[in-house]
C-alpha beads as a LAMMPS data file, in Angstrom:
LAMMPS data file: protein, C-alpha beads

60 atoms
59 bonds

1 atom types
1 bond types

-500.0 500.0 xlo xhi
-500.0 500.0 ylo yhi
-500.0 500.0 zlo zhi

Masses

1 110.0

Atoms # bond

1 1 1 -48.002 -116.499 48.318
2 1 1 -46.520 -113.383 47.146
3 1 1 -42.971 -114.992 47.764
4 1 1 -43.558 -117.684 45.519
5 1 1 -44.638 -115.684 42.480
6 1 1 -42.384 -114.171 39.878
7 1 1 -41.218 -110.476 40.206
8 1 1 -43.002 -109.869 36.524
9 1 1 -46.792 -110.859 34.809
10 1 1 -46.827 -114.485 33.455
11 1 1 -49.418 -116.654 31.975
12 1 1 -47.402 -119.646 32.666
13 1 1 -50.195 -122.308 32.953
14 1 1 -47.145 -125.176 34.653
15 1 1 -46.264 -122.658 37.266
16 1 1 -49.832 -122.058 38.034
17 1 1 -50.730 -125.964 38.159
18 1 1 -47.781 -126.189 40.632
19 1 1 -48.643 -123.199 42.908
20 1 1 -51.935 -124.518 43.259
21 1 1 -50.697 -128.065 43.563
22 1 1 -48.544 -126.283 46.700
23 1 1 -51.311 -124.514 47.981
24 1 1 -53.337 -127.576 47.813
25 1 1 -50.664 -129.160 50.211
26 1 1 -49.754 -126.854 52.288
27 1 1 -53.602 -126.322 53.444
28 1 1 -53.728 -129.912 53.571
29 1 1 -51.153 -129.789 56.108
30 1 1 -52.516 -126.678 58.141
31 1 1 -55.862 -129.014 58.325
32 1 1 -57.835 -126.653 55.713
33 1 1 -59.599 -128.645 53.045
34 1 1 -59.180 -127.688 49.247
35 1 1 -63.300 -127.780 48.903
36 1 1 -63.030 -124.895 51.845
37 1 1 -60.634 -123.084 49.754
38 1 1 -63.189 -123.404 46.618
39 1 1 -66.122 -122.212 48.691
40 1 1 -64.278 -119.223 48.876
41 1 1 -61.884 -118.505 46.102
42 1 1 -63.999 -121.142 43.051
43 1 1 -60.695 -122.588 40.730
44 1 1 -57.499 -123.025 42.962
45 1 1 -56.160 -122.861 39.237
46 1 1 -57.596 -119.937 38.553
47 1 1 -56.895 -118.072 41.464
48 1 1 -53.192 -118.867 40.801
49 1 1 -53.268 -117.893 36.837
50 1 1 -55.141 -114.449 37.879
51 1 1 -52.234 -113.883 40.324
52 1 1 -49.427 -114.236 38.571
53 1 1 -50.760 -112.282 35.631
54 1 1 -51.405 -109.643 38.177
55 1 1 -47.463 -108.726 38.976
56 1 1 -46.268 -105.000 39.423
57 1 1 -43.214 -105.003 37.506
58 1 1 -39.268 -104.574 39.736
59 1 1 -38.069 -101.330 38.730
60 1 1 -34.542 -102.103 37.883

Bonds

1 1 1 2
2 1 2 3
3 1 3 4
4 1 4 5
5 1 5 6
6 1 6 7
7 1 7 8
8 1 8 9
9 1 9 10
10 1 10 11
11 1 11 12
12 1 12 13
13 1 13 14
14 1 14 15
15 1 15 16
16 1 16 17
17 1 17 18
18 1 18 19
19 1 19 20
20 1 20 21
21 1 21 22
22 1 22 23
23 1 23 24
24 1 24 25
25 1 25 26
26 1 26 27
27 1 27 28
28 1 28 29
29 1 29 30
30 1 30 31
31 1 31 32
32 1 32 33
33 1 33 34
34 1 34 35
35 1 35 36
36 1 36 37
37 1 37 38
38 1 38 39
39 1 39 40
40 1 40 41
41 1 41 42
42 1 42 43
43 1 43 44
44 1 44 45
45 1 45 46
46 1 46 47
47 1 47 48
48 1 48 49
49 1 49 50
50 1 50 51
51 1 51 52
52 1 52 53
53 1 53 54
54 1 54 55
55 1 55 56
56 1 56 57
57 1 57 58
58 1 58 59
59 1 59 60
């Protein structure tokens, strides 16, 4: 995951729609069903807003 968040905090509600739409797909593919993936982290969506507004800022 870490690889496709941005190197700063966002609150970008598009980019987390589409990184949970990815996740969503991805687990799809691995065989992992997005209700087991609510059982353990609730809102895909949410998950994905939390992260990305979690970022250590790059040094430059």
């Amino acid at each position: 995951m870490d690889s496709n968040l941005p190197h700063h905090s966002s609150s970008d509600t598009i980019l987390a729609q589409e990184l949970a739409r990815r996740l969503t797909s991805d687990a799809k593919n691995a065989g992992i069903r997005s209700e087991e993936i609510s059982e353990e982290v609730g809102s895909i969506f949410s998950t994905m807003l939390e992260a990305l507004g979690n970022r250590d800022p790059v040094p430059d």
